[in-house]
The first five atom37 places (N, CA, C, CB, O) and aatype in JSON, in Angstrom:
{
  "aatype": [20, 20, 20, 20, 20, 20, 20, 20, 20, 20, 20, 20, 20, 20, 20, 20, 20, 20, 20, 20, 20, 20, 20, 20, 20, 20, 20, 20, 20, 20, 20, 20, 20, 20, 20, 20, 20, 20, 20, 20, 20, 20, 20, 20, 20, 20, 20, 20, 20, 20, 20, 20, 20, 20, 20, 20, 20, 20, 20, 20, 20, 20, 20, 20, 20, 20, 20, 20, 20, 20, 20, 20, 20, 20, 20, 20, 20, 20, 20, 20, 20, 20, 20, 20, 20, 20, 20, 20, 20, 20, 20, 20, 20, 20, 20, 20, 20, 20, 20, 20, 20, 20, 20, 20, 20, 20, 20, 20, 20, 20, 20, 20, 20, 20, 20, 20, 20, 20, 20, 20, 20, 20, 20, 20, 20],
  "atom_mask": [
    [1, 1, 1, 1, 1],
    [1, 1, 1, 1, 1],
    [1, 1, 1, 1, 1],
    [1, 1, 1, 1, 1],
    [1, 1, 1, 1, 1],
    [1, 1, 1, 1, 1],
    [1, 1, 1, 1, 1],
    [1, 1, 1, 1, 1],
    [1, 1, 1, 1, 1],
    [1, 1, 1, 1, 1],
    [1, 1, 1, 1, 1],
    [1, 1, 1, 1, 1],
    [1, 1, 1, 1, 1],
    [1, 1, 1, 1, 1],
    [1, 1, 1, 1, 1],
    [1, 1, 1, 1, 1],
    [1, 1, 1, 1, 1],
    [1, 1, 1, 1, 1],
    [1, 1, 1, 1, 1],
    [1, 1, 1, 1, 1],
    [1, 1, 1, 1, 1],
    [1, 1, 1, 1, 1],
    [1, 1, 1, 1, 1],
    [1, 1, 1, 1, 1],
    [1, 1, 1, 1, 1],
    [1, 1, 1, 1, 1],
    [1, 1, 1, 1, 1],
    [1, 1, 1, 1, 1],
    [1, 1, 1, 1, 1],
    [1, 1, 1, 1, 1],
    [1, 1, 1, 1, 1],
    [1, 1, 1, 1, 1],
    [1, 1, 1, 1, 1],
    [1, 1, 1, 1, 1],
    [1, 1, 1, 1, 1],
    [1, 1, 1, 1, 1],
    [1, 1, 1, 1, 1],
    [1, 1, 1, 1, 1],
    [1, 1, 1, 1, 1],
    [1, 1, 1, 1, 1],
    [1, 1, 1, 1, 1],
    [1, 1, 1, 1, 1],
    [1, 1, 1, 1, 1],
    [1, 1, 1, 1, 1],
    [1, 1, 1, 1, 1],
    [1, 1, 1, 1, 1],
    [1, 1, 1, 1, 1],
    [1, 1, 1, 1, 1],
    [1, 1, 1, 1, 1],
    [1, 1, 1, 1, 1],
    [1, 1, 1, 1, 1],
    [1, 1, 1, 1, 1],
    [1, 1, 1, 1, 1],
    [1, 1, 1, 1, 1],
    [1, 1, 1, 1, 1],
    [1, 1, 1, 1, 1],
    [1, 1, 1, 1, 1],
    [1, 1, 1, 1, 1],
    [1, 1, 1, 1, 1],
    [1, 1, 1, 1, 1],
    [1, 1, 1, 1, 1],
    [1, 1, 1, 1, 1],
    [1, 1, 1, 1, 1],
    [1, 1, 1, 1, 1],
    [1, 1, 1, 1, 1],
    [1, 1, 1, 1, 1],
    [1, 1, 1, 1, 1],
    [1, 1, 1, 1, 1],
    [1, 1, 1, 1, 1],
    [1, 1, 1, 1, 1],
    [1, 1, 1, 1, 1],
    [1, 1, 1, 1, 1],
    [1, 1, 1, 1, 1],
    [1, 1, 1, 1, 1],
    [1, 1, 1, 1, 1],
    [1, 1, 1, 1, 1],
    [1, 1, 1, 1, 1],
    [1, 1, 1, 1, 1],
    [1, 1, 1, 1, 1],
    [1, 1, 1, 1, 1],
    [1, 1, 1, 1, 1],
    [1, 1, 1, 1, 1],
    [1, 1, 1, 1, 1],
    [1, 1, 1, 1, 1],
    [1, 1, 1, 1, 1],
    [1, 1, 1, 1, 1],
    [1, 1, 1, 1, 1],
    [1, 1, 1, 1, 1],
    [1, 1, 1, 1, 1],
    [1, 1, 1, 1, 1],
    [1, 1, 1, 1, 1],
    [1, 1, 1, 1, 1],
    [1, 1, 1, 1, 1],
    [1, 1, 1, 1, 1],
    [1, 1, 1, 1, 1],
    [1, 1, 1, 1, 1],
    [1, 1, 1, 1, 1],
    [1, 1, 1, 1, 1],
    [1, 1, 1, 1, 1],
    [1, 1, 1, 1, 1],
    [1, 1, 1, 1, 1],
    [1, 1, 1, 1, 1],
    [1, 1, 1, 1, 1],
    [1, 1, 1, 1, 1],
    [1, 1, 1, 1, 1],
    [1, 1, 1, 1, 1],
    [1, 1, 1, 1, 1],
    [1, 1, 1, 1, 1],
    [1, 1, 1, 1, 1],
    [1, 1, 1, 1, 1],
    [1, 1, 1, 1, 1],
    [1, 1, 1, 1, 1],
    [1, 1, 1, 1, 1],
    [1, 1, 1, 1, 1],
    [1, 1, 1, 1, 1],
    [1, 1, 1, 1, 1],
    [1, 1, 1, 1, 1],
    [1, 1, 1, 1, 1],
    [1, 1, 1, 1, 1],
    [1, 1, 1, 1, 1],
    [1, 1, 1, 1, 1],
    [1, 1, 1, 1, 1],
    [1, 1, 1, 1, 1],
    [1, 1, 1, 1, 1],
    [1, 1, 1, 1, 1]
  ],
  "atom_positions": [
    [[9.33, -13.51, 8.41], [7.94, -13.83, 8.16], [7.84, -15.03, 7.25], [7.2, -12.64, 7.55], [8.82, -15.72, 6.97]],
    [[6.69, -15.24, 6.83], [6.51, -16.83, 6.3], [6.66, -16.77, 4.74], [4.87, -17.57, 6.72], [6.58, -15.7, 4.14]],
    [[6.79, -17.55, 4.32], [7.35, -17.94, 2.83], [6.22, -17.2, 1.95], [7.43, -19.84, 2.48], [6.59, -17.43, 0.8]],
    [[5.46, -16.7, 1.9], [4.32, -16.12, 1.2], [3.38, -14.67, 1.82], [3.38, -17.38, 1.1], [3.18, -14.58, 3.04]],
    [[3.06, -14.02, 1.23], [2.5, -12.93, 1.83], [2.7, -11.72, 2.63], [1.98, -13.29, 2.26], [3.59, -10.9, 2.39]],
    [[1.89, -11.62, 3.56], [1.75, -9.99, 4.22], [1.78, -10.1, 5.74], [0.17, -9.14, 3.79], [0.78, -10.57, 6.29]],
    [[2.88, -9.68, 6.53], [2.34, -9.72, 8.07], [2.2, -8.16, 8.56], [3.52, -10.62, 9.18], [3.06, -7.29, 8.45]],
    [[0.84, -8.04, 9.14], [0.94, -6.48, 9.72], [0.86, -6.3, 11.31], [-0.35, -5.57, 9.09], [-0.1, -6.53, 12.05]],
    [[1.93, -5.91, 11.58], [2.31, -5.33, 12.95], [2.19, -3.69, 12.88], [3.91, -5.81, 13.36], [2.99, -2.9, 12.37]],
    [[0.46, -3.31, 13.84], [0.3, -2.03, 13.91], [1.23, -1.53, 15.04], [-1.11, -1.72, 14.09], [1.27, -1.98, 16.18]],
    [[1.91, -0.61, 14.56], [2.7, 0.33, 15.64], [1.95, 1.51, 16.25], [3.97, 0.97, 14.97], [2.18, 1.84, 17.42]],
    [[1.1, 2.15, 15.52], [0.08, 2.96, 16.05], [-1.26, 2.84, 15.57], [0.41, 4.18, 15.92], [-1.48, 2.86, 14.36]],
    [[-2.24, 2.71, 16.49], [-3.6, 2.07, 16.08], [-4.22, 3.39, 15.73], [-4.48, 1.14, 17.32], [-4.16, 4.55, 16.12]],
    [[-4.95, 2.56, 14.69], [-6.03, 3.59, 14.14], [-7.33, 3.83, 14.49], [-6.22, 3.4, 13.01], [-7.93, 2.77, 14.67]],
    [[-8.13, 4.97, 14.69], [-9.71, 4.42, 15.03], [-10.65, 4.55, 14.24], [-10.32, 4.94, 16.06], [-11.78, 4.3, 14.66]],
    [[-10.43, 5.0, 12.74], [-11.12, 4.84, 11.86], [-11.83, 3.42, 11.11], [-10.46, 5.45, 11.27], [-11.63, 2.26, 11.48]],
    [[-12.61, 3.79, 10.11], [-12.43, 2.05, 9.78], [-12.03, 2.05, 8.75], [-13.59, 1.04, 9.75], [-11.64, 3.0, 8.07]],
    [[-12.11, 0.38, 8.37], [-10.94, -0.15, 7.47], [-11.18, 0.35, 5.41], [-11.04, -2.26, 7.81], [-12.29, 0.18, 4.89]],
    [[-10.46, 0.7, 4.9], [-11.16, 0.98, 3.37], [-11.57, -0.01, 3.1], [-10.41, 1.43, 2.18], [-11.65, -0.98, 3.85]],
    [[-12.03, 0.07, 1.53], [-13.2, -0.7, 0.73], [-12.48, -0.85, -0.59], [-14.78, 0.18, 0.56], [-11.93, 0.12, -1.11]],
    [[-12.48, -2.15, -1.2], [-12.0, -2.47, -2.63], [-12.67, -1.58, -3.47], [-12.26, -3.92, -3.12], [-13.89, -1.57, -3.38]],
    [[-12.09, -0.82, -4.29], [-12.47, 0.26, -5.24], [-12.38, 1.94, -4.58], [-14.08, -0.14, -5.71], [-12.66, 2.92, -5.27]],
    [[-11.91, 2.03, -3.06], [-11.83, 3.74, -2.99], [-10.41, 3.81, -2.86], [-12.69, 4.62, -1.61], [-9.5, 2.99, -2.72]],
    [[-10.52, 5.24, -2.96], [-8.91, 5.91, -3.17], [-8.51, 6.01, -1.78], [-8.77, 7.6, -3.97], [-9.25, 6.38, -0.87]],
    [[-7.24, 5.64, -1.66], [-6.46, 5.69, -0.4], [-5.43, 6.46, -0.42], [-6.02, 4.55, 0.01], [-4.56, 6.28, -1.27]],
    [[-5.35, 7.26, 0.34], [-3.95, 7.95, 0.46], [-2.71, 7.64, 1.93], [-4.45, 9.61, 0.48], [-2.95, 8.0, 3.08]],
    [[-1.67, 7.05, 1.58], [-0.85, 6.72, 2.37], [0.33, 7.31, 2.34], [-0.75, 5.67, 2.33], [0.7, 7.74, 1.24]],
    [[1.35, 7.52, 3.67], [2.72, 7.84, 3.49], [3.07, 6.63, 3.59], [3.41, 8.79, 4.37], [2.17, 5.79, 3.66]],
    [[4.72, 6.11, 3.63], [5.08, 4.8, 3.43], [6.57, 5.19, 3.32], [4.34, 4.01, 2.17], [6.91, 6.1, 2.56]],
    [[7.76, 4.28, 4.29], [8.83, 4.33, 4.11], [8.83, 2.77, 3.67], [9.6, 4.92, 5.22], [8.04, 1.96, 4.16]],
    [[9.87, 2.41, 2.65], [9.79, 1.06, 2.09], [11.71, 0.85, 2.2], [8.87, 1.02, 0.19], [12.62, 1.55, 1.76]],
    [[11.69, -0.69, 3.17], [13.12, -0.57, 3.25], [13.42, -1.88, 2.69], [13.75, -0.28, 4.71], [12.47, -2.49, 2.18]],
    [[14.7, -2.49, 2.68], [14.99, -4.11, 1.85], [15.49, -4.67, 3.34], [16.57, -4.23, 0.19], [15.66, -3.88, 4.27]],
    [[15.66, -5.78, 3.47], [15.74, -6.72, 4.65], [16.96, -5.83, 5.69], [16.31, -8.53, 4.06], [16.96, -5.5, 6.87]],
    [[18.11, -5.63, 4.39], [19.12, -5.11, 5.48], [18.92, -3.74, 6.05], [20.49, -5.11, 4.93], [19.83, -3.03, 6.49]],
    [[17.72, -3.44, 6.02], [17.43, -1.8, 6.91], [17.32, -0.73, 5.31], [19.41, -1.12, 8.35], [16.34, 0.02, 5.23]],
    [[18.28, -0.74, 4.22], [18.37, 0.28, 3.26], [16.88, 0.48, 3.07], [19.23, -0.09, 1.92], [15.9, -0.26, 3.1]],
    [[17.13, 1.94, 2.85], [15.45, 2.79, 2.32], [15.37, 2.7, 0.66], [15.38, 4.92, 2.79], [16.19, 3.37, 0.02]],
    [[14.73, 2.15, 0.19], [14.17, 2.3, -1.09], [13.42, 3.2, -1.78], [13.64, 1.54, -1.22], [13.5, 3.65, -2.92]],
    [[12.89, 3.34, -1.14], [11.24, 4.65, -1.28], [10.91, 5.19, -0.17], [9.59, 4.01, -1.69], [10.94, 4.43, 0.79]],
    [[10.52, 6.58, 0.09], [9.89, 7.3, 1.02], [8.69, 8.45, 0.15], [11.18, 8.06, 1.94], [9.09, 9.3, -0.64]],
    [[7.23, 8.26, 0.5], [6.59, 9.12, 0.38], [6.8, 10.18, 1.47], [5.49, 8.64, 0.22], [6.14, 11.19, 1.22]],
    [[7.36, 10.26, 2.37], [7.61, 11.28, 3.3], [8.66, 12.1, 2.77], [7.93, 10.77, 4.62], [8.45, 13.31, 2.74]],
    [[10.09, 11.53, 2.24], [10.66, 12.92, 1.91], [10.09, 13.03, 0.59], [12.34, 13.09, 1.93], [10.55, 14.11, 0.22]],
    [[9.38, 12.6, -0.34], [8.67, 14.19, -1.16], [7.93, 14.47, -0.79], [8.19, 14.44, -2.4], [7.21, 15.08, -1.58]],
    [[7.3, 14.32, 0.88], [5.89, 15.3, 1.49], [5.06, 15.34, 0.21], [6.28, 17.19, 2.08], [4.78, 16.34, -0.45]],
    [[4.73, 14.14, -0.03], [3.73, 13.8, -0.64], [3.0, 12.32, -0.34], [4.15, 13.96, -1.85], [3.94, 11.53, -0.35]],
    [[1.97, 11.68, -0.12], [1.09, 10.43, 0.47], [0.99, 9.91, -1.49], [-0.96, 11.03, 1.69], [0.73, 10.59, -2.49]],
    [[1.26, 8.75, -1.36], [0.74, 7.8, -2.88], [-1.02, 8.33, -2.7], [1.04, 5.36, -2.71], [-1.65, 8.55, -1.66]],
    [[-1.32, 8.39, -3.68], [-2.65, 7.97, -3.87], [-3.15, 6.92, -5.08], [-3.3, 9.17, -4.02], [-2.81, 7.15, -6.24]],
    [[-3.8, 6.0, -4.81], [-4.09, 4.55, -5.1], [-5.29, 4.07, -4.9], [-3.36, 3.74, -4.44], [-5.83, 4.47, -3.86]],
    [[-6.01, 3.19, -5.71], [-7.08, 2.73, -5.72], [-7.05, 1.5, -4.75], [-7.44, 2.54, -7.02], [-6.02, 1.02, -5.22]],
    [[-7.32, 0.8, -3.97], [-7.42, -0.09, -3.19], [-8.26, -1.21, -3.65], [-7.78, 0.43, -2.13], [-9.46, -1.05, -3.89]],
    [[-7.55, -2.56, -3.79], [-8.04, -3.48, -4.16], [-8.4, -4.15, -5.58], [-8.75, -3.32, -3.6], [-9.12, -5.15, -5.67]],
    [[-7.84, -3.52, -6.61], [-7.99, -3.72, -7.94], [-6.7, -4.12, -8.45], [-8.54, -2.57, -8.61], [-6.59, -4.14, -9.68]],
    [[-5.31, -4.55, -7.49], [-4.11, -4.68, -8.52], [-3.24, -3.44, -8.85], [-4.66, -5.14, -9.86], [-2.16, -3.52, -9.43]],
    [[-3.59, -2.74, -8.58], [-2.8, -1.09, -8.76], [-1.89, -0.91, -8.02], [-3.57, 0.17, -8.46], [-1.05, -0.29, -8.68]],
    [[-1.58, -1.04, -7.17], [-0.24, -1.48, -6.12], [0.06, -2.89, -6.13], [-0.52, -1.16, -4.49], [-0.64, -3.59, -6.86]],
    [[1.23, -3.58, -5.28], [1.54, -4.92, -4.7], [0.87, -5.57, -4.27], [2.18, -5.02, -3.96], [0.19, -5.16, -3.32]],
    [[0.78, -6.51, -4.6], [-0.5, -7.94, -3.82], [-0.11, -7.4, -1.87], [0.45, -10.67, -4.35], [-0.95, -7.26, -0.98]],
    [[1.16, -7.24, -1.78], [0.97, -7.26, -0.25], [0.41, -5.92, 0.17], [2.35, -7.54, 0.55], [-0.01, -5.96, 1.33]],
    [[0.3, -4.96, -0.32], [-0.19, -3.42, 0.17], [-1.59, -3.67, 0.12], [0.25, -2.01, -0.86], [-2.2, -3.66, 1.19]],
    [[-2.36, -3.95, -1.24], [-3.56, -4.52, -1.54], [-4.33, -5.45, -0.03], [-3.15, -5.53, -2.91], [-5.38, -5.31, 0.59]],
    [[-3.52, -6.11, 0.03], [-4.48, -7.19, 1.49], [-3.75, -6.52, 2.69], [-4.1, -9.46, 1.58], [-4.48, -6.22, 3.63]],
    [[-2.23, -6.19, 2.82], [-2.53, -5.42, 4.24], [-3.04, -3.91, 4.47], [-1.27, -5.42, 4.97], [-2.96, -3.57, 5.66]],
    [[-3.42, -3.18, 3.84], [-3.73, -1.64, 3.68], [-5.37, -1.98, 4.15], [-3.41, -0.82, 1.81], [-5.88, -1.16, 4.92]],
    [[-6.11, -3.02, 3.77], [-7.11, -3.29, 3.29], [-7.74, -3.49, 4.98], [-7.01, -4.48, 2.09], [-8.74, -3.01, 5.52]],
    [[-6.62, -4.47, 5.52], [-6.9, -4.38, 7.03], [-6.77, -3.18, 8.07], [-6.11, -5.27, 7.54], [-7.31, -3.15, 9.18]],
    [[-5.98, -2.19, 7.53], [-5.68, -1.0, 8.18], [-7.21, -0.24, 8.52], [-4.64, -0.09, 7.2], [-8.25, -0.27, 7.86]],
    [[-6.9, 0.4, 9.75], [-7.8, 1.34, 10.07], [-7.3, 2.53, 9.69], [-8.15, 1.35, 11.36], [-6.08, 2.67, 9.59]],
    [[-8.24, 3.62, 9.4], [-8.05, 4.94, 9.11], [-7.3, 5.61, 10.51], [-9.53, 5.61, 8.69], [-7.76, 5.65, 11.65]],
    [[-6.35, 5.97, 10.14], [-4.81, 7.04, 10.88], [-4.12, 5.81, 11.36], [-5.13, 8.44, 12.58], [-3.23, 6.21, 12.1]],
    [[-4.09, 4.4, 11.28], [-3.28, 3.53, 11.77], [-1.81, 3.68, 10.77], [-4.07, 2.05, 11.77], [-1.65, 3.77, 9.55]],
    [[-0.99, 3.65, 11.8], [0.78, 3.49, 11.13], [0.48, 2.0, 11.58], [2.56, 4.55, 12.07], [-0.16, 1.71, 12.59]],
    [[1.15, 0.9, 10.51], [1.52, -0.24, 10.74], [3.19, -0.56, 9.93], [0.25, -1.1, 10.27], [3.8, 0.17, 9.14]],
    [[3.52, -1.75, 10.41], [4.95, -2.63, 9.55], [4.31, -3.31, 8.51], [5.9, -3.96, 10.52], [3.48, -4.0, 9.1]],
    [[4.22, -3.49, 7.49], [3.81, -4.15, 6.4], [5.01, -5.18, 6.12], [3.49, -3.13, 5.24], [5.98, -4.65, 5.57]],
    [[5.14, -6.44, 6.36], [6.45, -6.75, 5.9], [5.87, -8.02, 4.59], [7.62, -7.38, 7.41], [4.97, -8.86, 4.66]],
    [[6.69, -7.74, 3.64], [5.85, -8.38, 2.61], [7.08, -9.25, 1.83], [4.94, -7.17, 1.58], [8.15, -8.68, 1.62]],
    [[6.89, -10.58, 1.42], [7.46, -11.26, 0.63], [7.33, -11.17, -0.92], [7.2, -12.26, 1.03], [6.23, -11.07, -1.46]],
    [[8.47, -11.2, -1.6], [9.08, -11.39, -2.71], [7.34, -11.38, -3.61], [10.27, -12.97, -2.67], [6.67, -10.65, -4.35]],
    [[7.28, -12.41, -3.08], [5.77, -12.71, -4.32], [4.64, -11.76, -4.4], [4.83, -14.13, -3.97], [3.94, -11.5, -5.38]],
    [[4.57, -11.26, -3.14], [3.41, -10.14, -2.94], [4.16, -8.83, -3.07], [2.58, -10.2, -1.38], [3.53, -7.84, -2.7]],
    [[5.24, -8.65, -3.47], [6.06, -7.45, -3.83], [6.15, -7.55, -5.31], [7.52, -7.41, -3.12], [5.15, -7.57, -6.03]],
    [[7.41, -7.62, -5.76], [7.63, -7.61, -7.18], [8.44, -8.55, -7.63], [8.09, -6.49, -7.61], [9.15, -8.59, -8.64]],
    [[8.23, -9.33, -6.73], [9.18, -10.89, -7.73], [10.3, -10.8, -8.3], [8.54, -11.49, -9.06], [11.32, -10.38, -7.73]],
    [[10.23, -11.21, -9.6], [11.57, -10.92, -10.46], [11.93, -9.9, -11.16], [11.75, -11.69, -11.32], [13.02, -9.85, -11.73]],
    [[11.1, -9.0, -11.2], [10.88, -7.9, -11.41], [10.62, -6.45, -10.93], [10.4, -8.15, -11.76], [9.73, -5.66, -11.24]],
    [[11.56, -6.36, -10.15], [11.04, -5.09, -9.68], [11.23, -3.57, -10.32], [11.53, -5.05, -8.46], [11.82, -3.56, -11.4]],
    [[10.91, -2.59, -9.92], [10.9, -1.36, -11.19], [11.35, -0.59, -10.99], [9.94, -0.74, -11.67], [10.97, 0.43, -11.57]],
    [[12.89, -0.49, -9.69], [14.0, -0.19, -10.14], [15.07, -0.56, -9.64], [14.06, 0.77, -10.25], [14.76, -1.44, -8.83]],
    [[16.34, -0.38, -9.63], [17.56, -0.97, -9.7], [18.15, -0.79, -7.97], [18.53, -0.14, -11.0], [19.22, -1.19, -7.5]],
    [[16.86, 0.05, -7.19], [17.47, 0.08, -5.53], [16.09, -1.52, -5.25], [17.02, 2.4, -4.18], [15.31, -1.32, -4.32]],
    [[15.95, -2.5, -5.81], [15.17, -3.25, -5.15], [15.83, -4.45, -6.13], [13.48, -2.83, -5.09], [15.6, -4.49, -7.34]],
    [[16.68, -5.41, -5.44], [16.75, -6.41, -5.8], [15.81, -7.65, -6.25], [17.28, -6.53, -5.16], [14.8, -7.94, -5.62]],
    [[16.21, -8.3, -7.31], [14.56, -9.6, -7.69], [14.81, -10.0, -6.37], [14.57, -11.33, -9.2], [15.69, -10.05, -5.51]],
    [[13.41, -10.31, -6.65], [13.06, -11.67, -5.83], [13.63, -11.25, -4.01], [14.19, -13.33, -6.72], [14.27, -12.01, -3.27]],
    [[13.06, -9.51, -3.62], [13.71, -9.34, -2.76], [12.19, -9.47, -1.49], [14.71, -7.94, -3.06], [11.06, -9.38, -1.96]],
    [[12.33, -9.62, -0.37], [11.41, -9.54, 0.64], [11.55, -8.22, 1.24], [11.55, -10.59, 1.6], [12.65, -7.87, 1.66]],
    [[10.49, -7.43, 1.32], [10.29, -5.37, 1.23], [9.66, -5.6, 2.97], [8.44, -4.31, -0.54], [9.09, -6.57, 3.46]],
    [[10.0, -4.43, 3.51], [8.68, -4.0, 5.06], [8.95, -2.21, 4.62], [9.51, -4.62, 7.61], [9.81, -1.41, 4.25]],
    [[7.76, -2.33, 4.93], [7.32, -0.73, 4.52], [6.53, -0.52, 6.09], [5.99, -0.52, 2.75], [5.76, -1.19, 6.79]],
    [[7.14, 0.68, 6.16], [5.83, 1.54, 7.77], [5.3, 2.3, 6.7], [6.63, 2.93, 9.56], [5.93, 2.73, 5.73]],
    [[3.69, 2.49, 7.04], [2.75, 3.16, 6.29], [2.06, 3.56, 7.15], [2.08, 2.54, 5.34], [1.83, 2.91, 8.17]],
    [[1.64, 4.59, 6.95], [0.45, 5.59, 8.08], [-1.21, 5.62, 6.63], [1.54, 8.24, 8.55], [-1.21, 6.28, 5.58]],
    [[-1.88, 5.09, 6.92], [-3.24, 5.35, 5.98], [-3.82, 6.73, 6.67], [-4.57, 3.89, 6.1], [-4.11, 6.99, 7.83]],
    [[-3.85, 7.43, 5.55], [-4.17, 8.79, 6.18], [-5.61, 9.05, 6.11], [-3.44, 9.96, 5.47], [-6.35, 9.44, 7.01]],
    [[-5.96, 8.66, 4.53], [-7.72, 8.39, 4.5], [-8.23, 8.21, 3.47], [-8.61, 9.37, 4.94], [-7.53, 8.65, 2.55]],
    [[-9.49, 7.59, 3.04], [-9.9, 6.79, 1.86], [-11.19, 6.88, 1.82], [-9.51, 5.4, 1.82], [-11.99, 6.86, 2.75]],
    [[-11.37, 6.98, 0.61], [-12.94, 7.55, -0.08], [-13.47, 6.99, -1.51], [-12.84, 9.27, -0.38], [-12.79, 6.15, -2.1]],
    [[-14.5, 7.4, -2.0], [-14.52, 7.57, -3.22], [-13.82, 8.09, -4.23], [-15.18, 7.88, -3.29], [-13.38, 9.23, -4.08]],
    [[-13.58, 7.42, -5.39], [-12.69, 8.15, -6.73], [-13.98, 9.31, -6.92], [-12.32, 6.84, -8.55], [-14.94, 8.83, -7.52]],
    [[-14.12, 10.49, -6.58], [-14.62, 11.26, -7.24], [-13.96, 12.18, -8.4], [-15.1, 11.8, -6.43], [-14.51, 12.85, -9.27]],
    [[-12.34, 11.93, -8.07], [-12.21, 12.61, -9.6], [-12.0, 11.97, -11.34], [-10.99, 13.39, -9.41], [-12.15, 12.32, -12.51]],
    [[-11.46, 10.56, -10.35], [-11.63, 9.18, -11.2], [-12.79, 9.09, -11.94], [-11.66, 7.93, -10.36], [-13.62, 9.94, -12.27]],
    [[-12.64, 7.53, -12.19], [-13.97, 6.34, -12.56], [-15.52, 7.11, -12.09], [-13.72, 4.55, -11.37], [-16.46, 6.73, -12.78]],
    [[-15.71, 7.71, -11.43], [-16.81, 8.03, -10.98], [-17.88, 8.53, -12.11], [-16.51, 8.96, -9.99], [-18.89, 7.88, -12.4]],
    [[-17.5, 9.84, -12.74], [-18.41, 10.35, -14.24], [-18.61, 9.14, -14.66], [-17.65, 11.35, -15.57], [-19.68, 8.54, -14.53]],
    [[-17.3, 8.55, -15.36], [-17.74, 7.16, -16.43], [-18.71, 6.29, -16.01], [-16.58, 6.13, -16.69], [-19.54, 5.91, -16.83]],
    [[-18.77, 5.76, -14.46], [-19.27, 5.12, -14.37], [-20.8, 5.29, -14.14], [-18.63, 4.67, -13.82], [-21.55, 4.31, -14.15]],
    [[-21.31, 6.77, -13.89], [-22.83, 7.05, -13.96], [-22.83, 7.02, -15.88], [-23.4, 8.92, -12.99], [-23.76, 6.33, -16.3]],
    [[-22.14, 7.51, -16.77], [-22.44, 7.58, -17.99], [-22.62, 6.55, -18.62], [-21.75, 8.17, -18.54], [-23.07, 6.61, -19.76]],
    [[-22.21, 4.97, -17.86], [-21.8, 3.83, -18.6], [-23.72, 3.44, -17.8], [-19.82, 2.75, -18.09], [-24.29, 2.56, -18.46]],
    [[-24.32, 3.82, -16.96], [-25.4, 3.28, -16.28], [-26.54, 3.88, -17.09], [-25.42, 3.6, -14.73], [-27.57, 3.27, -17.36]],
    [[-26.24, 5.24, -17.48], [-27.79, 6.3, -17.86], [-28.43, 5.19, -19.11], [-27.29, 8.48, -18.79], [-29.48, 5.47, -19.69]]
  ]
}
């Protein structure tokens, strides 16, 4: 893929629609490094991330391709170094400055109602 960013190749289409900057998303996600090795799987702890969408809380590349996802779409996320974690990544199975593809299934996305939500009627009254 190209020197910068996010390419998404859906493998199974979704027919929901796409989330919204600020709701909670819940995804599974296998995350591998160029040569095939698995890094992360939300599938073997049968558990989906849950994440705010669009605020920086995940990777610049999950952030803009998740964002295009339809609700139940599995896609390839393949994401470069910069929209991953650069020189820094946060742990020792992800090389700096490495280029990540993750398959992710968006399972479904809503409002933070257990979040931001109170605060933010209390910050309005």
């Amino acid at each position: 893929f190209g020197p910068m960013g996010v390419t998404r190749t859906v493998l199974t289409p979704g027919s929901g629609r796409t989330p919204r900057t600020g709701e909670v998303v819940y995804a599974h996600y296998v995350g591998t490094l160029a040569d095939g090795t698995c890094f992360d799987s939300s599938r073997d702890r049968n558990k989906p991330l849950t994440f705010v969408i669009g605020i920086g809380s995940v990777i610049k590349g999950w952030d803009e391709g998740i964002m295009q996802m339809q609700l139940g779409e599995v896609a390839k996320l393949e994401v470069s170094a910069d929209f991953a974690y650069g020189a820094e990544p946060p742990s020792d199975k992800i090389p700096p400055h490495a280029d990540l593809t993750f398959e992710v299934e968006l399972l479904q996305a809503g409002e933070d109602k257990a979040g931001g939500g109170l605060l933010q009627h209390c910050v309005l009254l």
